[in-house]
DRENPA-3360 file (N, C-alpha, C; in nm, 2 decimals, always signed):
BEGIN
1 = XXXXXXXX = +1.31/-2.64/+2.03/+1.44/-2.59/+1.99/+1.48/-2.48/+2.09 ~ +1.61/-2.45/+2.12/+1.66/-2.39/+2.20/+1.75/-2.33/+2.14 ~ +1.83/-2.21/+2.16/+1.93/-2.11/+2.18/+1.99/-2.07/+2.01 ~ +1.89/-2.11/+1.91/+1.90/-2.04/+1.81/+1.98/-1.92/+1.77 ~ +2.11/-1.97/+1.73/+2.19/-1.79/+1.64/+2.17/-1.84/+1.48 ~ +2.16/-1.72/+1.38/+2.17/-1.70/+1.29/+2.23/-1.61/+1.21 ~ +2.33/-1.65/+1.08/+2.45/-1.54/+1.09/+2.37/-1.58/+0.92 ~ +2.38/-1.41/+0.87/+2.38/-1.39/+0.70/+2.47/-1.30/+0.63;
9 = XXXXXXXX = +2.56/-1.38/+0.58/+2.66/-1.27/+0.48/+2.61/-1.26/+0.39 ~ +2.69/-1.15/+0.36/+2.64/-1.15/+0.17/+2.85/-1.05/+0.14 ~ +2.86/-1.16/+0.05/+2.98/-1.13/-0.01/+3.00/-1.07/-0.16 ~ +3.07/-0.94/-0.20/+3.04/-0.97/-0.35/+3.13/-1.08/-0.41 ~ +3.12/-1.07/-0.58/+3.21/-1.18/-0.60/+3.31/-1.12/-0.70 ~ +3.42/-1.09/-0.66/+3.53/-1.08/-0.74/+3.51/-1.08/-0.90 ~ +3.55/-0.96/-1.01/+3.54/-0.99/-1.13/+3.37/-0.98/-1.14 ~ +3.27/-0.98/-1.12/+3.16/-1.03/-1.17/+3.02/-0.90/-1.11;
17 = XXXXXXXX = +3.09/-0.77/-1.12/+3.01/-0.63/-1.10/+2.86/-0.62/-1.07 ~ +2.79/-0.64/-1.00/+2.65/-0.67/-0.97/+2.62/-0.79/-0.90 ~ +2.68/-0.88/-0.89/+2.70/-1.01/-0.81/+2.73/-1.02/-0.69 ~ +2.67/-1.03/-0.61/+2.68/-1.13/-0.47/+2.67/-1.26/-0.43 ~ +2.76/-1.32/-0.35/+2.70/-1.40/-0.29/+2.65/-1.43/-0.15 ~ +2.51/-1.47/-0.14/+2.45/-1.51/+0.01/+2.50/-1.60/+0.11 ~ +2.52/-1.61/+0.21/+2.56/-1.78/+0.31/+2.47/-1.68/+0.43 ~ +2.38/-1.83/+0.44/+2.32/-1.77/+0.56/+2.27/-1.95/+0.60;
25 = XXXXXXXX = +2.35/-1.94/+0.79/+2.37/-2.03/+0.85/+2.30/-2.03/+0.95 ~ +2.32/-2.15/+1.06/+2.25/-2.11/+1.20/+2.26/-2.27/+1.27 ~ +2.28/-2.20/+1.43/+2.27/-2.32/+1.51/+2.17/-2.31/+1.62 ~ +2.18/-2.44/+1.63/+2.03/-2.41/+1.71/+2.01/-2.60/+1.81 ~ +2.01/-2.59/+1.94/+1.95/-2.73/+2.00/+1.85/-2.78/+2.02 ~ +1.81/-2.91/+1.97/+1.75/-2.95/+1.87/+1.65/-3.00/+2.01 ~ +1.62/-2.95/+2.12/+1.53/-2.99/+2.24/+1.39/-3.02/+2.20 ~ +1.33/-3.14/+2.16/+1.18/-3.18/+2.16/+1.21/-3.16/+1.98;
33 = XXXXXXXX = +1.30/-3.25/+1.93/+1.28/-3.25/+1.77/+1.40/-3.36/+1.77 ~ +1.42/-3.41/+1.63/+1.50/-3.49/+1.60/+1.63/-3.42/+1.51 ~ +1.73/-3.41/+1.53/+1.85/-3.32/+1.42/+1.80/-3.34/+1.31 ~ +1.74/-3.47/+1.24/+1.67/-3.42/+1.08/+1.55/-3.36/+1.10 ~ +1.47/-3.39/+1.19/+1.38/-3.31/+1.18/+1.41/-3.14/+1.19 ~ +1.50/-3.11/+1.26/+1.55/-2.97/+1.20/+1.61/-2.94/+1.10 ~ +1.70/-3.06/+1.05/+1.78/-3.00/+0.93/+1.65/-2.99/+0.80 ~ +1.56/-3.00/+0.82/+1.44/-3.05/+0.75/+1.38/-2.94/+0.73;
41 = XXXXXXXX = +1.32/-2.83/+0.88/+1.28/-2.77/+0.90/+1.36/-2.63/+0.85 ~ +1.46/-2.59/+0.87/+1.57/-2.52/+0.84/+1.58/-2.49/+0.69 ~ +1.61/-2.61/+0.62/+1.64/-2.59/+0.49/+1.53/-2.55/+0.41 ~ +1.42/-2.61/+0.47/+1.30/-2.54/+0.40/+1.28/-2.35/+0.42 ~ +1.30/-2.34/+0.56/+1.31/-2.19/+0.57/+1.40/-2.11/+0.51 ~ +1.51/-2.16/+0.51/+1.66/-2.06/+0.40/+1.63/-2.06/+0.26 ~ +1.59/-2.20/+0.20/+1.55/-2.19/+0.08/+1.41/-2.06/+0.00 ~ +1.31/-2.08/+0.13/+1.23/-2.01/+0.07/+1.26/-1.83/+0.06;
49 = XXXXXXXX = +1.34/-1.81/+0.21/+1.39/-1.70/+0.24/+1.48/-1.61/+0.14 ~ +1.59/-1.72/+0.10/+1.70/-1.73/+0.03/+1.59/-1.68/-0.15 ~ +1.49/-1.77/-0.18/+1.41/-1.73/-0.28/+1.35/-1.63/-0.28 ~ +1.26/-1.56/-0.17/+1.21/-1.45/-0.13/+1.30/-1.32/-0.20 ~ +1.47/-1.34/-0.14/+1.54/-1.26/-0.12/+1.58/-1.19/-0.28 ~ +1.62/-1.28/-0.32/+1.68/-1.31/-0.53/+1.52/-1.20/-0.54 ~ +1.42/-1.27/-0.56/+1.30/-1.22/-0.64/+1.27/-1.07/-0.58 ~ +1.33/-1.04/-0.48/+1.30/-0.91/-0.42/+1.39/-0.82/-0.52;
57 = XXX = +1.54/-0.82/-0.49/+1.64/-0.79/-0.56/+1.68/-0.80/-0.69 ~ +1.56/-0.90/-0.74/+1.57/-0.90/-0.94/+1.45/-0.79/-0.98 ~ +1.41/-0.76/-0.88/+1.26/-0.67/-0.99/+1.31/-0.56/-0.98;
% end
């Protein structure tokens, strides 16, 4: 894979005091992989990250 950016917002959410919401994206060329095999790879890493993140922030 080649030339990897990754962008993470965090937005609050209107009406709902303690609430955010996360979007965290990224592109990246897919050199020596197949596009699912990234999209594969990727979703696994946001999800866990994205999990990581909640469990940090709920304790």
């Amino acid at each position: 894979m080649a030339g990897y950016v990754s962008t993470l917002r965090v937005h609050t959410v209107p009406g709902r005091g303690g609430v955010a919401e996360v979007q965290w994206s990224g592109r990246v060329n897919p050199e020596g992989a197949t596009e699912q095999e990234v999209v594969d790879l990727f979703t696994g890493i946001y999800a866990d990250g994205l999990d990581a993140l909640h469990e940090t922030l709920s304790a």
